[in-house]
N, C-alpha and C positions, 0 to 999 in steps of 0.2 A: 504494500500500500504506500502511496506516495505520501510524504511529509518533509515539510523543512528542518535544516539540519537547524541547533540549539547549538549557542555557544558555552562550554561548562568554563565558569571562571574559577580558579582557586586562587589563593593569597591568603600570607598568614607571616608574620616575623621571620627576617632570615634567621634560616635554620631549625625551623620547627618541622618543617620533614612534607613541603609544599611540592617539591621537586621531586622527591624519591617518590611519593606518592603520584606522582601525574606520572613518572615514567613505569611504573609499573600501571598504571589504567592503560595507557597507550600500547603497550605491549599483549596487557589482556585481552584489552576491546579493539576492534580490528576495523571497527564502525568510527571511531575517533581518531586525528590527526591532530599533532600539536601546530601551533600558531608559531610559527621562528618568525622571531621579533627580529629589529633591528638593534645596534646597541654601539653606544660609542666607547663602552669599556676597555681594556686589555682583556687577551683570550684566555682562559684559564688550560694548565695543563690536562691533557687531554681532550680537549672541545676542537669540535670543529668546523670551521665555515660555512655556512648554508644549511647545517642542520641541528646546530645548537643555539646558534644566532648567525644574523649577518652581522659582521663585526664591521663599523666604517666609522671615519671620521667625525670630527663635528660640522666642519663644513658642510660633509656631504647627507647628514643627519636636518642638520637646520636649512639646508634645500629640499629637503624632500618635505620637510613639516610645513616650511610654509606655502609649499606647494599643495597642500592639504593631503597628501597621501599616505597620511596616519588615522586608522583608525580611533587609537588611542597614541598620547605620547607622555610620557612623564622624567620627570629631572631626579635621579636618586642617586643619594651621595657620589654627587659632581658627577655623573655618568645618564646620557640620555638613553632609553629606551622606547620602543615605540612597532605598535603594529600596523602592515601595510594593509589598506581598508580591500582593493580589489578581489586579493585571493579569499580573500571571507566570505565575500558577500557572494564569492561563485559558488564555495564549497556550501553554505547555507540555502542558497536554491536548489540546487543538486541533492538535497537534502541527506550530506554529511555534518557531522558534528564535528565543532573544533574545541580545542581545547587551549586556555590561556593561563601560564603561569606568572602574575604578575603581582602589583603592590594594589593597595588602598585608590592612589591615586589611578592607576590604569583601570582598574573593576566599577570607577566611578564616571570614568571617560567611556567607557563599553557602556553602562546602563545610560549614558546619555544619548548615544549615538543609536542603540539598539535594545531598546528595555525588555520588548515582550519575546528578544530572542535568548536576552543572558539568562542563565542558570549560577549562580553563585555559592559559593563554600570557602566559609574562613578554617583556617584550620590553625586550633591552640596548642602549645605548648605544656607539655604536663606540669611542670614546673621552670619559673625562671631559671634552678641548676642546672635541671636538664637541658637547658635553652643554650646556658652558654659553653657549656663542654661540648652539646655536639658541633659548636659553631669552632671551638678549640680544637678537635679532634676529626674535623675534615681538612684542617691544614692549607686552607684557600688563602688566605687573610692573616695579613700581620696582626702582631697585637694589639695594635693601632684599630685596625680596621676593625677589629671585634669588638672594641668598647666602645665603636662609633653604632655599629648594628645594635649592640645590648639597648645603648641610649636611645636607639629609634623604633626598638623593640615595643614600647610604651605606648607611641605613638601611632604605629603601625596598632597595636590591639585593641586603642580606644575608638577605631574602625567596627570590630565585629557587629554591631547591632547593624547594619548596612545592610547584609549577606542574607540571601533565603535558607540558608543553611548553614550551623557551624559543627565542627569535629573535634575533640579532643583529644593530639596523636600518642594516643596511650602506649598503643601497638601497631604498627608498620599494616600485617597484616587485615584487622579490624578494621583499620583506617579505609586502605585501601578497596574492602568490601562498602563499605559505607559509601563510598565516592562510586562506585557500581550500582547497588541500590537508587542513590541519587538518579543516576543516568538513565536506569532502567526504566523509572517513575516519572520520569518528565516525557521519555520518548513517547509514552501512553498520552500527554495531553493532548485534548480534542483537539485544542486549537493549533496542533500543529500537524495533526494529519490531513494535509490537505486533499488526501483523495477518501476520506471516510465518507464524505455526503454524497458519493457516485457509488461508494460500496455500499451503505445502508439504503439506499435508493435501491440499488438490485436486488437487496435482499429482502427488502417489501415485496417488491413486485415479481416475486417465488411464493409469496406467504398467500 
């Protein structure tokens, strides 16, 4: 049956387990494709061009924005990021689901631009400890860098009431079914199957 694809958003403090969690949905669910954002960052070891982000310049970042070919775009700590609107809005008529791992501020630029297609989920932190060792023990980020996420950690969570849905990443696993769940139960709403009222129509006119 035909329906338009839902965008799933997740966001949640760096390091609560936002990423690990979307790359195993993507993996699982074969109906979902991630959104490679653009980003003006450095590459992190092991990442790679075109399928982790496009990595570019600021120039060539603040040409494309204001060119308006961002979906969404947002400024986090001193590095822009930002999604390209085209390949979305193909994959959403085509009725594929995309999925976007981003912040507060991108999940709020998506519900502006596309409300009745976002699907939203914050995902918390079992404890500030836990928060900051696994952000210590992925080894991405100087020491620097992680008292600057802890401090925006705050920030970032005074966000949750925003999200149709939040998680609490107790367990990797459970997480990961919950964000399934989620998915499962949105692709059932009416208002997005767009070919239901051609199917219940045939199926009256059997009865």
């Amino acid at each position: 049956m035909d329906r338009r694809g839902l965008m799933l958003v997740l966001s949640s403090p760096s390091g609560a387990g936002k990423t690990t969690i979307a790359r195993r949905v993507l993996t699982e669910d074969a109906g979902i494709a991630a959104s490679i954002s653009h980003t003006t960052r450095a590459r992190r070891p092991g990442e790679v061009d075109g399928k982790d982000y496009h990595f570019v310049d600021k120039k060539t970042f603040t040409q494309m924005r204001d060119e308006r070919a961002f979906l969404e775009w947002a400024l986090v700590f001193d590095n822009f990021y930002g999604t390209t609107r085209a390949p979305v809005d193909e994959a959403l008529a085509q009725g594929r689901d995309v999925l976007f791992d981003v912040d507060w501020q991108g999940a709020e630029s998506l519900r502006k631009e596309a409300a009745t297609d976002v699907v939203s989920v914050f995902v918390l932190p079992p404890t500030a400890m836990a928060l900051e060792e696994r952000l210590k023990t992925r080894a991405q980020d100087s020491d620097d860098v992680v008292v600057r996420r802890m401090a925006g950690a705050s920030n970032e969570i005074q966000h949750w009431t925003e999200y149709d849905d939040v998680l609490v990443n107790f367990d990797l696993d459970q997480s990961v079914a919950a964000v399934h769940a989620v998915l499962a139960a949105e692709r059932l709403k009416r208002t997005r199957l767009t070919g239901l009222d051609g199917f219940v129509q045939g199926l009256l006119t059997e009865l």
